[in-house]
N, C-alpha and C positions, 0 to 999 in steps of 0.2 A: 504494500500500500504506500503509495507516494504521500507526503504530508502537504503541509503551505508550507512548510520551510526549503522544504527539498524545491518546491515549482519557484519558490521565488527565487533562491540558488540560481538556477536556470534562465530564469525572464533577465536574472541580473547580468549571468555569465556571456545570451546571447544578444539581448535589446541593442545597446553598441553598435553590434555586427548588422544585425539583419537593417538597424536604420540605417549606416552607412549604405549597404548596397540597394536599399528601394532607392534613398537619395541621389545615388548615382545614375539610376534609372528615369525617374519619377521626381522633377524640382520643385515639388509642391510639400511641404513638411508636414502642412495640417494634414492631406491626405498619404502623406507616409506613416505619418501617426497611427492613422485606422488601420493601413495593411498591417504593420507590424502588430497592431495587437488585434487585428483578426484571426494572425498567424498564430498567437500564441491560446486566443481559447481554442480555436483547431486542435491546438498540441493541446490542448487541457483535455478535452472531450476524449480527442483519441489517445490517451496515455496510456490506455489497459492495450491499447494493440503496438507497442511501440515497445522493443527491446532494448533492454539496457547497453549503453555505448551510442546508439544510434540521434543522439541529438544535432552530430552535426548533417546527418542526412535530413534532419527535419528542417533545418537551418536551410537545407541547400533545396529542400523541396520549396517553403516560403519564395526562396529567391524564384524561384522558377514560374512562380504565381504573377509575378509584376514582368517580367522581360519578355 
């Protein structure tokens, strides 16, 4: 069972990354704001199907949502 402390570990470890790369994409910040944290309830809801190790592929799937 994943906690809140463990997901916000996470939102802390990748938020950073994934806004850098919508911003690269996407010059709008308001609306990189929302992809990024659409990406992350995504990752919320699906975490029982998502194996441990695998969050840079979740990272790299978000990226793949904007480009």
């Amino acid at each position: 069972m994943t906690t809140k402390r463990e997901i916000d570990r996470i939102v802390e470890k990748y938020s950073d990354m994934l806004l850098r790369i919508a911003l690269h994409h996407i010059h709008n910040y308001a609306q990189v704001q929302d992809i990024v944290q659409d990406a992350f309830i995504k990752f919320c809801i699906n975490l029982l199907n998502l194996k441990v190790g695998k969050g840079k592929s979740m990272a790299y799937s978000c990226h793949k949502q904007f480009v």
